[in-house]
C-alpha positions in Angstrom: -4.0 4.4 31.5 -2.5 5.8 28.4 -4.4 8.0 26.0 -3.1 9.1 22.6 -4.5 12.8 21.3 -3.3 15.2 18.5 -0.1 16.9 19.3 -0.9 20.4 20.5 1.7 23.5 21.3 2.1 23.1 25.0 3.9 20.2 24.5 6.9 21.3 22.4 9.0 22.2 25.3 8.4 18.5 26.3 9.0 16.9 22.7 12.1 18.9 22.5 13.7 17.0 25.8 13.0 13.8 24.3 14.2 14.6 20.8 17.7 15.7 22.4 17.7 11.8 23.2 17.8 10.1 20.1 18.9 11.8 17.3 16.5 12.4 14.4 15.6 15.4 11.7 11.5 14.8 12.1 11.6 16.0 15.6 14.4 18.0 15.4 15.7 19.0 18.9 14.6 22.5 18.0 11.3 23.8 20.2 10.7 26.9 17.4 10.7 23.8 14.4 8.8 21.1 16.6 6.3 24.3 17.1 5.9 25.0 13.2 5.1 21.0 13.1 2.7 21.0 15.5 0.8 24.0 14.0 1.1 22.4 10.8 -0.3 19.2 12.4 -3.1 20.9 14.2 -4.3 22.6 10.7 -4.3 19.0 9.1 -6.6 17.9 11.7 -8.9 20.5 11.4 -9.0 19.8 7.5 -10.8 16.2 7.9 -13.7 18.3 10.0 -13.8 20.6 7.3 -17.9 20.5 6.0 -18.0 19.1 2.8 -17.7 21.8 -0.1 -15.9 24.7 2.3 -14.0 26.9 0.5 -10.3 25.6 -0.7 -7.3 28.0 -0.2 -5.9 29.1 -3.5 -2.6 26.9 -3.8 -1.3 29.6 -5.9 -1.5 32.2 -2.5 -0.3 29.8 -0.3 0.7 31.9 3.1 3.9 30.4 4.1 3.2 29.2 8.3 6.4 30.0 10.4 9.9 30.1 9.0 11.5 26.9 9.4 9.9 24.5 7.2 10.4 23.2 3.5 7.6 24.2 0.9 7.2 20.1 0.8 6.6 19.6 4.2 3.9 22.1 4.1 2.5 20.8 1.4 2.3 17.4 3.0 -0.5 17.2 5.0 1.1 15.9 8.8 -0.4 14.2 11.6 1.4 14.3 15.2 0.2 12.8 18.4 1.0 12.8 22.2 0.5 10.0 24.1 0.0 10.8 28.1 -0.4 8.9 31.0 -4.0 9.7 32.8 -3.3 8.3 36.3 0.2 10.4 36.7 -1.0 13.0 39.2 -0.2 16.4 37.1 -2.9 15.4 35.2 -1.3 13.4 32.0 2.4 14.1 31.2 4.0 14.1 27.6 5.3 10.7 27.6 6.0 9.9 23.4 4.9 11.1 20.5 4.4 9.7 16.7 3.5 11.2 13.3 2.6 9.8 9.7 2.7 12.1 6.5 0.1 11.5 3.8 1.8 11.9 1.1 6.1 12.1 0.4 7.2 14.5 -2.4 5.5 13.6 -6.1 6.3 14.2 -9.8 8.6 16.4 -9.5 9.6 16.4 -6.0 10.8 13.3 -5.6 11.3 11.8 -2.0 15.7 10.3 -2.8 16.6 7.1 -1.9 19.7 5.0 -2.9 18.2 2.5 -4.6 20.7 -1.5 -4.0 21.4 -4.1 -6.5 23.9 -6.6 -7.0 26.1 -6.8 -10.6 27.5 -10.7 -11.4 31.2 -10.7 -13.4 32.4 -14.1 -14.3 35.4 -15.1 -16.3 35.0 -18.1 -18.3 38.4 -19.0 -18.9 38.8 -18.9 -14.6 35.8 -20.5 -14.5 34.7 -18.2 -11.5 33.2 -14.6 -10.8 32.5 -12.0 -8.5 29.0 -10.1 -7.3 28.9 -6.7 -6.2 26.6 -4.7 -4.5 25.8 -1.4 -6.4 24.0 1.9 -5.3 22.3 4.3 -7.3 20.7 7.4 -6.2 16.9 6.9 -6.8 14.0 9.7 -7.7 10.7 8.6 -6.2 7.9 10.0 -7.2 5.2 8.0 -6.1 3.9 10.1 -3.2 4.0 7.2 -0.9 2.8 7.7 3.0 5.8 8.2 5.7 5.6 7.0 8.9 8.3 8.4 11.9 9.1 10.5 14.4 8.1 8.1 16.9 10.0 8.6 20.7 8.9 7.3 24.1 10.5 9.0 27.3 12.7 6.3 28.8 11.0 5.8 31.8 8.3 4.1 29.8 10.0 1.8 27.2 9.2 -1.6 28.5 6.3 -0.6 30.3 3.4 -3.6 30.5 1.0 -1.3 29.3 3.4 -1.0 25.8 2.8 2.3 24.8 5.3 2.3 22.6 3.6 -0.4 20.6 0.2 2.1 20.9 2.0 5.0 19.7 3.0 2.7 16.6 -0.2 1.2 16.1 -2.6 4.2 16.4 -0.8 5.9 12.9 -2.2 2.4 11.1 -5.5 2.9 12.7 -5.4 6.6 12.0 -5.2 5.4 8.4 -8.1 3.5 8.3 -10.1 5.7 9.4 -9.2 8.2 7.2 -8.0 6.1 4.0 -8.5 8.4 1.2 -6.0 10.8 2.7 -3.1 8.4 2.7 -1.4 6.8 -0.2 -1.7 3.0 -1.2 2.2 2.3 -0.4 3.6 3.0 3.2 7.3 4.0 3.9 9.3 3.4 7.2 12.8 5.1 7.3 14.7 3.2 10.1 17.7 4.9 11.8 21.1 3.8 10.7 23.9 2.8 13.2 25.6 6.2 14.5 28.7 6.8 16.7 29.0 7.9 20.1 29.0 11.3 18.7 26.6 11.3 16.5 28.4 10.2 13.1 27.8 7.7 10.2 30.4 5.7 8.5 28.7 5.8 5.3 28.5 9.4 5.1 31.8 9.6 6.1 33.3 7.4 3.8 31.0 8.6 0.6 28.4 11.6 1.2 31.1 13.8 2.3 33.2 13.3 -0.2 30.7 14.8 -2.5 28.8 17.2 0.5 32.1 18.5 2.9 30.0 19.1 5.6 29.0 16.2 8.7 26.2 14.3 9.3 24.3 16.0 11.6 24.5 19.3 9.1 24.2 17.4 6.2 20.3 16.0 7.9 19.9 20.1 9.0 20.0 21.2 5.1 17.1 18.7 4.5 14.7 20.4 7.0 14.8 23.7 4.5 16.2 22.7 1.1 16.9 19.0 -0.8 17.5 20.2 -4.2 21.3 19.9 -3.2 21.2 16.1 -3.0 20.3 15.4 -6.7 22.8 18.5 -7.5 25.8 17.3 -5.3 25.2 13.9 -5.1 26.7 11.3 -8.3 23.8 9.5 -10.4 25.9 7.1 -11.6 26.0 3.3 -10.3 28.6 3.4 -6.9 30.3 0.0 -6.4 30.1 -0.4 -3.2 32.7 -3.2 -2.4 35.2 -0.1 -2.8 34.0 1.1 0.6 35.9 -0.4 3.4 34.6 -3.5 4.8 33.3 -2.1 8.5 31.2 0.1 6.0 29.6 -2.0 3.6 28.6 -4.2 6.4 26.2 -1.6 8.0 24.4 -1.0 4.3 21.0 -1.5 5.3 21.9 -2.0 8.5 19.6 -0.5 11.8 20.9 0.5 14.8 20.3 -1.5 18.2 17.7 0.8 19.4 15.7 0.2 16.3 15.9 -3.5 16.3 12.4 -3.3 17.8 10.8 -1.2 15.7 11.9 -3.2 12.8 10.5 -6.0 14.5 7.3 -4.7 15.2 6.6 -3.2 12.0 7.6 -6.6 9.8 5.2 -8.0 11.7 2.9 -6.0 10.7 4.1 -6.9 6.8 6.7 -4.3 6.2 9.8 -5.3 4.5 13.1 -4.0 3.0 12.9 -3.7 -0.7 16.2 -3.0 -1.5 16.3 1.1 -0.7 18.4 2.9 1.4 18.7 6.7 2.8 21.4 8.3 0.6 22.7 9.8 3.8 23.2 6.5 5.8 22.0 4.1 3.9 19.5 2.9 6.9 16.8 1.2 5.4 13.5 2.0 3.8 11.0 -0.8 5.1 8.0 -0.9 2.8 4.4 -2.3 2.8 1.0 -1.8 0.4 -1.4 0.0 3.1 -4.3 -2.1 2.4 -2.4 -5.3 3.7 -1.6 -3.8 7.0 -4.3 -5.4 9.1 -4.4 -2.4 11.9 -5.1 -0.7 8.4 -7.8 -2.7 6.7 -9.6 -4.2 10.0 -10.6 -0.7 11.2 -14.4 0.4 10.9 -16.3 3.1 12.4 -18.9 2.2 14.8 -21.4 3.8 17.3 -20.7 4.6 21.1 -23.2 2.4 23.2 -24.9 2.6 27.0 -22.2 2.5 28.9 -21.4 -1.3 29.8 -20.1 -3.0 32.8 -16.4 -4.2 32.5 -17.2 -7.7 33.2 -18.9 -7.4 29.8 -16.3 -6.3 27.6 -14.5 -9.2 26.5 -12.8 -8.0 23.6 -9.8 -6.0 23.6 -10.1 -2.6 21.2 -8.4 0.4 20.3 -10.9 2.8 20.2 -10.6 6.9 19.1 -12.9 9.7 18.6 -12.7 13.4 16.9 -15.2 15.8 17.8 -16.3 18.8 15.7 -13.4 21.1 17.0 -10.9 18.5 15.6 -9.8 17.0 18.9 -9.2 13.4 18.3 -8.3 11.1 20.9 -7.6 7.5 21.1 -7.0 4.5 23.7 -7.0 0.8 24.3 -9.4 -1.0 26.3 -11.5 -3.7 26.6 -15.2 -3.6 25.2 -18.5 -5.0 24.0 -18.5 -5.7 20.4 -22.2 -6.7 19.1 -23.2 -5.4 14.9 -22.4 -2.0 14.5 -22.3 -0.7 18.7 -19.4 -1.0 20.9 -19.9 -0.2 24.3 -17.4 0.0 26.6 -16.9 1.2 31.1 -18.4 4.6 31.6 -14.9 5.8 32.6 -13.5 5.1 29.5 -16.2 6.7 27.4 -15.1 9.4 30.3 -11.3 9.7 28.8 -12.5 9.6 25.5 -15.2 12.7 25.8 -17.6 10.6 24.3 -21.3 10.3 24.9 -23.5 7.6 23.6 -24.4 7.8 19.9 -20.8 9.0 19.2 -19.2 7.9 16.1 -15.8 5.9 17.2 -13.3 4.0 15.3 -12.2 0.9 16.4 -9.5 -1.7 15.2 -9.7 -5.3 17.1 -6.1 -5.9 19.3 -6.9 -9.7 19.6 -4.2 -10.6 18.0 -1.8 -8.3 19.6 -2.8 -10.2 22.9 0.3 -12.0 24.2 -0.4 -15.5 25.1 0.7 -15.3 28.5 -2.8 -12.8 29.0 -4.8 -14.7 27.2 -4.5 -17.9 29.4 -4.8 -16.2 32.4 -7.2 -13.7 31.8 -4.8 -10.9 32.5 -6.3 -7.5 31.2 -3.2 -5.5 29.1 -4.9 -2.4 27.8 -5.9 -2.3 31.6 -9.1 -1.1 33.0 -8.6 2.5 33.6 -8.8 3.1 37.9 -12.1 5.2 38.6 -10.0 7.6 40.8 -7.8 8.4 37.8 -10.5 8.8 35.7 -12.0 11.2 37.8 -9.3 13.8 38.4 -7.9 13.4 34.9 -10.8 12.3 32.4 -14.0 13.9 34.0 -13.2 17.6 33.9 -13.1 17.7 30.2 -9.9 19.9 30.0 -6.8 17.7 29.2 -4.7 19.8 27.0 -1.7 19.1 27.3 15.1 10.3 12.3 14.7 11.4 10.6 11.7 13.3 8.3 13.5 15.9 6.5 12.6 17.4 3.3 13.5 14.9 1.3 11.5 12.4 3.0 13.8 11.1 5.4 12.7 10.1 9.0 14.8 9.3 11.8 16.0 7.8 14.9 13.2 4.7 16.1 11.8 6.7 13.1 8.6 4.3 13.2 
């Protein structure tokens, strides 16, 4: 059985072996920066635990944490998490991990885009025209909420259990349980197409002309510094039918690992607006948070007797946080009834829960494939009591692109 928790610093060496698989800045394939992250993370989740009216650092004597990341990025309150597997006999391995930011940039730290349009020329003695696509570089300042990072070790993509799909999903239920925090527009960066080794036609054929340096530096630069882009980059409209064909045709474009992603999160009510990374031109996939459903069907509830699994009916995703900020997270099956879910005492086991707990849940019925529901297959699984025991019971499980500028990488969602 899979469970999700907050990312914590014994599993950067991990998280560093995956990033070197798919290339992306917001988990760069650095374990000193996917440290600073982490301990960034782990200080954002000890914020929302934080007893109403405790004392507010001074902004102005902000202590600078580490030495690798942007002003903005600390700024940005950050939320990472781990997903492990709870049967594997080491007691839960780093399979994957995720991340949303609250809030991108803001007035006066804007989060660039390349914003696309199309300009119509027509002759009227020909009697015909031409349309062209155009790109501008694009200032936003809206503080919207970022969603990336996300990477599952290879041996479970596919896996029935979709964990991938879990590490996706809990972000949205992460948000609705803590709405305030996030902003009311959500941003998904998707990764471009690269080459074998690593490059992008588009910066190739544009952003160096105006940046001499390669992709993969280029995306470096951004995880300390993004005042360059506005300062190197043209603001004036780019016609991009000057661009060789092969080019223009991956405008917007994602690559074939991303397909999914994209997938998954249009279902959910993302869609491309029309914006672009500057770098790459991958796309910016866009949705108004309150019309994501994992958003706006989450509640809190209270944690029941336990109940016997031939009672819970209704498949869940279900979290906790404690006191000491440790927030964990699976999907299961449970009993729903008013404001009480109860669910297997070996789940309430994984989740450190007792009865009385506050949880949040967010319903997965209509994440169900159909195969399952006509024949009563159970995918979230009923965790195996032997697992539970040498992994859940002893209470001790510890263990793109997002760069400056707001950019987030490789299956960035």
């Amino acid at each position: 059985m899979f469970v999700i928790r907050q990312s914590k610093p014994e599993d950067a060496p991990t998280l560093q072996k995956l990033a070197r698989m798919v290339y992306f800045i917001n988990l760069p394939p650095e374990e000193r920066l996917i440290l600073e992250k982490i301990q960034h993370s782990q200080r954002c989740f000890s914020k929302l635990v934080e007893p109403a009216g405790a004392a507010k650092p001074d902004p102005r004597r902000r202590k600078r944490h580490g030495s690798g990341l942007s002003h903005m990025q600390e700024d940005s309150d950050l939320f990472m998490f781990t997903i492990i597997d709870t049967d594997a006999h080491s007691g839960g391995p780093t399979l994957g991990t995720s991340q949303v930011r609250a809030k991108m940039g803001g007035p006066g730290n804007p989060n660039w885009a390349f914003k696309i349009s199309e300009k119509t020329f027509r002759s009227e003695q020909l009697g015909w025209g031409t349309t062209h696509k155009v790109g501008q570089l694009y200032a936003d300042e809206t503080s919207p909420t970022e969603i990336g990072g996300l990477i599952l070790a290879p041996s479970h993509r596919g896996h029935r259990g979709r964990p991938g799909r879990f590490l996706s999903f809990v972000r949205f239920h992460f948000m609705g349980l803590y709405r305030s925090v996030f902003s009311n527009r959500i941003i998904a960066e998707m990764a471009p197409p690269v080459t074998p080794e690593g490059d992008n036609l588009f910066w190739d054929a544009f952003g160096r002309k105006f940046i001499p340096v390669k992709y993969a530096e280029a995306d470096r630069f951004c995880q300390h510094n993004r005042a360059f882009i506005s300062e190197l980059l043209p603001k004036d409209e780019i016609y991009l039918s000057l661009l060789p064909l092969e080019v223009q045709n991956q405008i917007g474009a994602v690559s074939p690992e991303t397909v999914p992603a994209r997938r998954l999160l249009e279902s959910l009510g993302f869609s491309y607006r029309g914006i672009v990374d500057p770098f790459d031109t991958g796309p910016h996939l866009e949705a108004d948070t309150d019309k994501v459903s994992l958003v706006n069907q989450t509640r809190r509830l209270t944690l029941g007797k336990p109940a016997s699994p031939e009672r819970c009916t209704t498949p869940v995703m279900l979290s906790t946080m404690n006191d000491d900020a440790e927030f964990r997270a699976l999907e299961c099956w449970a009993e729903v009834e008013g404001e009480q879910v109860r669910v297997p005492r070996q789940v309430m086991e994984l989740l450190m829960a007792s009865p009385g707990a506050a949880v949040g849940m967010t319903p997965m019925q209509a994440w169900m494939r159909s195969e399952e529901v006509r024949s009563g297959e159970r995918s979230p699984e009923q965790p195996d009591a032997d697992a539970v025991r040498a992994n859940g019971a002893s209470r001790r499980q510890t263990k793109g692109k997002g760069k400056a500028k707001g950019r987030s990488k490789g299956v960035r969602s």
